[in-house]
C-alpha angles and dihedrals in degrees: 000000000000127000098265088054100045094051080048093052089037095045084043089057084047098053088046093056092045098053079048101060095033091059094042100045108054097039119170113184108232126175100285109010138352130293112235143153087236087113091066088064091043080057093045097048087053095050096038100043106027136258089290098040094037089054103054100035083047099043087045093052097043092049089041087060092051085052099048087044101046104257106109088139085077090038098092093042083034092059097049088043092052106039086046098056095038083053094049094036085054100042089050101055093042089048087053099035095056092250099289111107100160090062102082139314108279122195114218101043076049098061095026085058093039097047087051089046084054100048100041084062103045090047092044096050094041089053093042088042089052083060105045109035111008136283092278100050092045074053108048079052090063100076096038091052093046088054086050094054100039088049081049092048099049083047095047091044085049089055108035097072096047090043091050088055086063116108094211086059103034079058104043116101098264097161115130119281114246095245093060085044089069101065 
């Protein structure tokens, strides 16, 4: 394994961790689940590490964080919400942002991929919520969901331009995984 994809792998764990501990410390019982600012993680490991990378470091360290908190019944639909959101958040911004995420923070591709991730989880958790409780339950969730994502997008808006100043991330490969070059 050469160098570039060992700091991938390395920085991927990280991310994961991170997701993990930012889901689990600030942790605000809400109807069905919890409030946290877990989802800004899930963003940043999109934009950082690329739509492949992003999804599986983001989707491991959401459903980590079901499993660590007591909810493994949402760790399976947790991990596809999450790595979805993380994949589409990362190939958005990168779309938008020329494919070169490591540059600056940029604004637009910032908000057009944030306002997809969130989406993408309230809309996830709202579809897998109608089948397993009922359609007002899936309901009561939405707002609390949407107050979760909009507290995750101001924290990881906050982070991404002072993580895109680091030299360890700025060299990183960062270039778009294959997979997302295909779309």
């Amino acid at each position: 394994m050469n160098i570039k994809r060992t700091k991938k792998l390395v920085f991927s764990a990280l991310m994961a961790a991170l997701t993990t501990a930012a889901t689990l410390v600030i942790h605000i019982p809400s109807f069905h689940g919890y409030i946290h600012l877990g989802d800004g993680m899930v963003l940043l490991s999109g934009i950082l590490l690329g739509p492949v990378a992003g999804a599986a470091a983001g989707g491991i360290g959401s459903m980590m964080a079901d499993l660590i908190s007591g909810y493994a019944f949402y760790a399976p639909a947790t991990f596809i919400i999450k790595a979805l959101a993380a994949f589409f958040g990362g190939y958005l911004y990168r779309r938008f942002s020329n494919n070169r995420p490591n540059a600056h923070f940029q604004i637009l591709p910032f908000l057009t991929a944030g306002i997809v991730c969130s989406s993408i989880v309230t809309g996830g958790y709202f579809i897998f919520e109608l089948f397993v409780y009922n359609r007002a339950a899936a309901i009561i969730n939405v707002p609390f969901n949407l107050v979760q994502n909009l507290f995750s997008l101001m924290v990881s808006g906050a982070l991404l331009p002072f993580l895109l100043r680091s030299h360890e991330i700025r060299n990183l490969n960062l270039e778009t995984d294959s997979i997302a070059e295909s779309f």
